[in-house]
N, C-alpha and C positions, 0 to 999 in steps of 0.2 A: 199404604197410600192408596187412595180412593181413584178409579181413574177420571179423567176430564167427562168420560159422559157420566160419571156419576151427578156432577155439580152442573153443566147445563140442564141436565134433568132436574134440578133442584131450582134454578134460578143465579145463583147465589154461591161464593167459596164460605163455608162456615169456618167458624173459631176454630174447630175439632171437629177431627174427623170424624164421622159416624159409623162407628165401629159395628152399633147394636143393629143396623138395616142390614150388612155385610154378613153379620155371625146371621141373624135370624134368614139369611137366602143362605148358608151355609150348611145350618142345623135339620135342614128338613135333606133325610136317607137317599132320596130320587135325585134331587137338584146336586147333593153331592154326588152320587156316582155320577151323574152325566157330567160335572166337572171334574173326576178322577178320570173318565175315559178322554176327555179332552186331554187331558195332563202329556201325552205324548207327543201333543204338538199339531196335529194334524186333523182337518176338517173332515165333519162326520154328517151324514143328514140327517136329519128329526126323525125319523123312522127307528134307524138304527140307535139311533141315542135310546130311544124310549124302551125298543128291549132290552139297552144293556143296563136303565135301570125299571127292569119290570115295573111300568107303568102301562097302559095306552096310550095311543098316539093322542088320544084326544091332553089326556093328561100331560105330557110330553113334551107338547107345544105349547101348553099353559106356564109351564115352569122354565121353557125356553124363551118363552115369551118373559119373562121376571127377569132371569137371569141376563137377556139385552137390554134390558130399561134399564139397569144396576151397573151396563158399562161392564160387567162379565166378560161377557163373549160379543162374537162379532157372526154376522152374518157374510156369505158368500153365493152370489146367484150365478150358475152356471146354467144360463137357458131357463128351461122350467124348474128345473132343482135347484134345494137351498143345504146349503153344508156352513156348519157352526164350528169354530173353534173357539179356544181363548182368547182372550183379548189383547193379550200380550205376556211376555216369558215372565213379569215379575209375578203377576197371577199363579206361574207355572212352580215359581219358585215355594210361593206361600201355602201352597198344598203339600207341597214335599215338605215345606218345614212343620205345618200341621203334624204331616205323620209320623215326625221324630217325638212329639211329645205325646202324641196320642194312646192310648194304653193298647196293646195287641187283640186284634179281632177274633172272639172264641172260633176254633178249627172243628167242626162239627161231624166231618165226614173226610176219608181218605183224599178225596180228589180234591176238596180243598188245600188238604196239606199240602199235595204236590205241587196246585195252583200258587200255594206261598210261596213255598219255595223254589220255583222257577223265577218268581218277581223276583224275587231279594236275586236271586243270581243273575239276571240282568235281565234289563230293560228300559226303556224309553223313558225321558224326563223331558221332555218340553224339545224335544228332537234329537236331546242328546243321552247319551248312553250314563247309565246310573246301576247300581246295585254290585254285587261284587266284583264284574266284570268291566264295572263303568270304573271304581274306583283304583281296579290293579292298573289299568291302563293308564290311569293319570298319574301314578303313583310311578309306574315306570319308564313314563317322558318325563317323569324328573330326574329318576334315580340316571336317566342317558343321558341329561341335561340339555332336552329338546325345551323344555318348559323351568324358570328357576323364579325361587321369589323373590318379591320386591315389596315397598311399602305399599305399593297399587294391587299388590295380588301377585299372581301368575304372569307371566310376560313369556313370549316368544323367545327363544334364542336365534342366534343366525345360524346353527348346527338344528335348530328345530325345524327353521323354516325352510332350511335346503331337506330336510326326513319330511315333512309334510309335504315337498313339493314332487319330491319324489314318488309320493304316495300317491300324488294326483290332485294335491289340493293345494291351489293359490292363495296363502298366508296375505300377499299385497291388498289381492283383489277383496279380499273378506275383511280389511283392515280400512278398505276405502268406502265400507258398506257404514248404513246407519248404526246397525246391531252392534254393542259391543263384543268387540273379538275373542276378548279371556276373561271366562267369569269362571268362579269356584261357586259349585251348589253342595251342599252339607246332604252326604246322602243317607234317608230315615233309616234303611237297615244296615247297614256299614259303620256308619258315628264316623265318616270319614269322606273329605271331599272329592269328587269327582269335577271331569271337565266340562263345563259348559261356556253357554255365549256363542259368539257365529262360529267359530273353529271345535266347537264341541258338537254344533250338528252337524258342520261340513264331516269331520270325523268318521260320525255314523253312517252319514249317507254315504261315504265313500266304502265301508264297511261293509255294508247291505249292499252298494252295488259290485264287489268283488266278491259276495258268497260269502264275507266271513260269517256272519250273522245272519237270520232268518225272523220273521215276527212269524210269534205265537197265535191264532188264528182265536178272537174275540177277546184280545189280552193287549197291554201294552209290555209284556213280558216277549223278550227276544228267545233264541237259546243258540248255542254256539257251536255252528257247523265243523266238521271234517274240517276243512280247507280253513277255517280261522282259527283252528287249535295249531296249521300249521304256520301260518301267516303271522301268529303273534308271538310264536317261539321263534321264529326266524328275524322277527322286524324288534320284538322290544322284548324278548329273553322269559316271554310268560307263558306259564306250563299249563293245562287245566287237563 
């Protein structure tokens, strides 16, 4: 689905969506990475976008610039500075589901590999937690039956929402929010659903803010502290 500023930029809601303007700001290497480093949910300035994808700034802003007329991303003016994120979590979703059918990116050098595989073992998806450590987690508020399914998906339990609230995080207050509460996102390296939605980032933010978790420094790859190998064998029975 195309977002609304795609179509006032156009005039007009067409028959069909226009798939081929999307894939053609997709297909160019730069404009992707600067949306794969958005992919974590959180605004970045033009600057930094443009090193993480080896461009110039001049360059950088040109494809930033494309990327907001397309209803992509969004701009954020804090005083004199501008900070870009995506434009919304469905965007978030549609690059992760890219990279399940994508074919794997040749490994060219040692620190690549490690790079891969610190992602696949976890890190950020649109604010919430994804890759092997996104997916044990969701997998075991179900196996405690904080989380069970339903024809709608995932749903809260009232055994979930007393362990989340205990956690630190208000199930009500996040349920009274626009975002939806429980979404399942298909995770690329896993082939297996993690938690996302407002309680999949609340999740993480609460994560990051007790030390379980750490971000990876120019990565959307976390990795899993001391204190959250203890925290997660004590709270939901997961070893690592």
């Amino acid at each position: 689905m195309l977002p609304q500023a795609y179509f006032d930029m156009h005039g007009s809601v067409p028959h069909d969506p226009d798939i081929q303007t999307v894939a053609a700001l997709l297909a160019d290497g730069s404009r992707l990475a600067i949306l794969s480093a958005l992919a974590d949910g959180r605004a970045y300035p033009a600057g930094e976008l443009a090193r993480l994808a080896r461009v110039s700034a001049q360059t950088g802003s040109a494809h930033l610039a494309r990327l907001r007329d397309a209803g992509l991303i969004e701009v954020e003016a804090e005083g004199r500075h501008r900070y870009y994120r995506l434009a919304n979590e469905q965007l978030g979703a549609v690059l992760e589901s890219m990279a399940i059918i994508a074919p794997a990116a040749p490994v060219l050098t040692s620190w690549q590999a490690d790079g891969a595989k610190t992602l696949r073992f976890a890190r950020t998806c649109y604010g919430h937690m994804a890759g092997t450590l996104g997916v044990a987690i969701a997998e075991a508020l179900r196996e405690r039956g904080h989380l069970r399914d339903s024809d709608a998906g995932w749903i809260v339990t009232p055994a979930g929402e007393a362990w989340f609230s205990r956690l630190g995080i208000d199930v009500k207050s996040l349920r009274a929010g626009r975002r939806q509460l429980v979404r399942t996102c298909l995770d690329w390296s896993e082939r297996r659903y993690h938690l996302a939605g407002a309680l999949g980032s609340a999740l993480a933010e609460r994560c990051f803010a007790m030390g379980w978790i750490a971000r990876v420094r120019q990565s959307r790859a976390v990795r899993l502290t001391d204190r959250g190998r203890v925290g997660l064998k004590k709270e939901l029975g997961i070893e690592f």
